[in-house]
Structures are given as structure tokens and as C-alpha cells.
N, C-alpha and C positions, 0 to 999 in steps of 0.2 A: 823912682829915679828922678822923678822932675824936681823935686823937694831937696832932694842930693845936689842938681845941677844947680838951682839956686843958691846952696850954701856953698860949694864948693864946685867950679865950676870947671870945666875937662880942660880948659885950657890952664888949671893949674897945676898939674900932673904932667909929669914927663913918661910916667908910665901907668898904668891901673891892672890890679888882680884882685883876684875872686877866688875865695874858697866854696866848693859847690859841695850839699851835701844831698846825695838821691832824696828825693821828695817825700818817698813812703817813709822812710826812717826819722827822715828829720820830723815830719808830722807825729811818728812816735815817740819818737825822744820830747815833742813839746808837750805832749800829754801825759808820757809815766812822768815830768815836770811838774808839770800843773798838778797830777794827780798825786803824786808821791813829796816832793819838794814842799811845795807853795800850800798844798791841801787844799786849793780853788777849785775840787773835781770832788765828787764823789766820790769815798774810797772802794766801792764796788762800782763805777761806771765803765761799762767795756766801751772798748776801744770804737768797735764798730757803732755804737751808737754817736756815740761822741763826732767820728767820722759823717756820720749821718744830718748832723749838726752845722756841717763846715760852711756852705755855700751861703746857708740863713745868717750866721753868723757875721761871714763875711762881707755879706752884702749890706748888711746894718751898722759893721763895724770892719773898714776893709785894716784896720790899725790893731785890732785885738789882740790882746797877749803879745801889747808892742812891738807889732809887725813879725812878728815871729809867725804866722800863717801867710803872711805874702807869697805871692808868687816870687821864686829868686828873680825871673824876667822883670819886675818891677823894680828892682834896686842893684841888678849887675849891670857896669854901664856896657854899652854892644862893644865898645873895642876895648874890652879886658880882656887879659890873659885868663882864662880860667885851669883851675886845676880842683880837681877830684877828692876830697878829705879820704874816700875808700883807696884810694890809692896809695897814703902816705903823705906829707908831707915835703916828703925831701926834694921832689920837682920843684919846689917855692925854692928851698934854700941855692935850687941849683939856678933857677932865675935869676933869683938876685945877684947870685955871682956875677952871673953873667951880662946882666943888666949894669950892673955899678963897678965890676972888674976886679974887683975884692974876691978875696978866700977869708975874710975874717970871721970873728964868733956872732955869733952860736954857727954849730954845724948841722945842728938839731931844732924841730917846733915840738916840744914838748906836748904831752897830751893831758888835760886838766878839765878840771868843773864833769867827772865824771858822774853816772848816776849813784853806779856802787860806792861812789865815798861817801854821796850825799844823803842816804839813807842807813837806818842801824839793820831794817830786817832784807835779803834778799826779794827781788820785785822777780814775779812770776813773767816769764817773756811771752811778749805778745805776737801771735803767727799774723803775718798779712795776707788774707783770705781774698781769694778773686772777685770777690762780690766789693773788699775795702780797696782792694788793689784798682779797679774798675770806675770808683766814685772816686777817688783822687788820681784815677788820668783823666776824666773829665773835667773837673776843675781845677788839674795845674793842666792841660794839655801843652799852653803854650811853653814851657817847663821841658818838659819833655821833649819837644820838637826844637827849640831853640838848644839845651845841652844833651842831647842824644843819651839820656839813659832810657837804659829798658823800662818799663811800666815796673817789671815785677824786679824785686831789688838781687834777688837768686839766679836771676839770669845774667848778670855782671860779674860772673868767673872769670869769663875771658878775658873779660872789657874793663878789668882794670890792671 
């Protein structure tokens, strides 16, 4: 965020939001990425090793896979509006309305840069196991504690 404040700084915004995406998924969606997309992974590396990788990584490289392993706390600024990607979109379109006073188009955030288009063979889904679930609330904790999701991504039935 300091980096952000520098280049663009809060007093240029009449308002700020954030797309939040649960921790555990997003950390998978950057690996079947890396793994399946880019081919930067080993095509048999599990997830949980990889997981197992994060903190060394990070601490050597807090930038790696162009901040795509950041903590969100690091680059959502504190007085953004946040909203939920598992939720939908359509709370954004209903902000802006609201924010700018317009009903104009779009009325929809389309959904794109999927994994299944970006692949020819289906990718085997990966379970997030209490042991992977456990080493990424410890290293996003503050994540969790500043946007309130559950650790485990199954337990947000309610809560979205």
C-alpha cells in the first residue's frame, strides 16, 4: 500500500474499492496458474508442498509472482469499500450507482481470465486440507482478521 500511496495518493480519490477474494482460493487459483497456465510449477507439484514454500518465498521475495501472494492488507487501502468476489459482483454495480447517481451501462462485471478456458485438458480440483488451510491462516492472519472470512473457505455458506 505504501508504494500505491506514493504513486497515487488517497487524497486523489473521491472514493476507493476493493475486490476481496478468500485467501485459500486465491492462493489456489495462483498455483493451478503458475502450474497449469505459465508451466513455472512442476506439472505434478501438490499444492500442499508448494503451500509449504510460502513464508521462505516470501520473505526472500515479498513481490513474487508480481505480488500476487501479498497479503490483500498490504495493498487495500483501510478506508475502502470492500466487497466479496464469492458474493457476486453486483454490490459493486450497485455502489457505483449509488456513489455517481447514474443507472447507466454496464449493469453486469462480467466474469473472464477463467482457468477452464485457459487450459485444453480439465485440471483435477484441489481439496484444502486443515493442515494447508492452518499454514495459510498463519501467514495471511492479518487477512483474516482485518476482512473477516472464515479460515476454511466451506464455512462461508452463510457468510456470503
Amino acid at each position: 500500500e505504501t508504494v500505491r500511496r506514493e504513486l497515487l495518493p488517497d487524497t486523489l480519490f473521491d472514493a476507493l474499492f476493493a475486490t476481496l477474494r478468500h485467501t485459500a482460493t486465491r492462493l489456489r487459483s495462483a498455483f493451478l496458474f503458475q502450474r497449469e497456465v505459465e508451466k513455472a510449477l512442476p506439472p505434478k507439484l501438490p499444492f500442499e508442498q508448494w503451500i509449504d514454500t510460502l513464508p521462505r518465498t516470501l520473505s526472500l521475495d515479498p513481490y513474487a509472482l508480481h505480488g500476487h501472494l501479498r497479503p490483500m492488507t498490504d495493498f487495500v487501502p483501510k478506508h475502502a469499500v470492500t466487497f466479496r468476489v464469492e458474493t457476486g459482483l453486483a454490490p459493486v454495480v450497485s455502489w457505483l450507482d449509488d456513489l455517481t447517481g447514474t443507472k447507466g451501462s454496464p449493469r453486469e462485471i462480467g466474469t473472464f481470465n477463467m482457468l477452464e478456458t485457459r487450459v485444453k485438458t480439465p485440471v483435477e480440483p484441489i481439496k484444502l486440507t486443515p493442515p494447508v488451510l492452518d499454514t495459510i491462516a498463519a501467514l495471511y492472519a492479518a487477512d483474516f482478521e482485518r476482512f473477516g472470512y472464515p479460515v476454511d473457505p466451506d464455512d462461508m455458506q452463510d457468510d456470503t
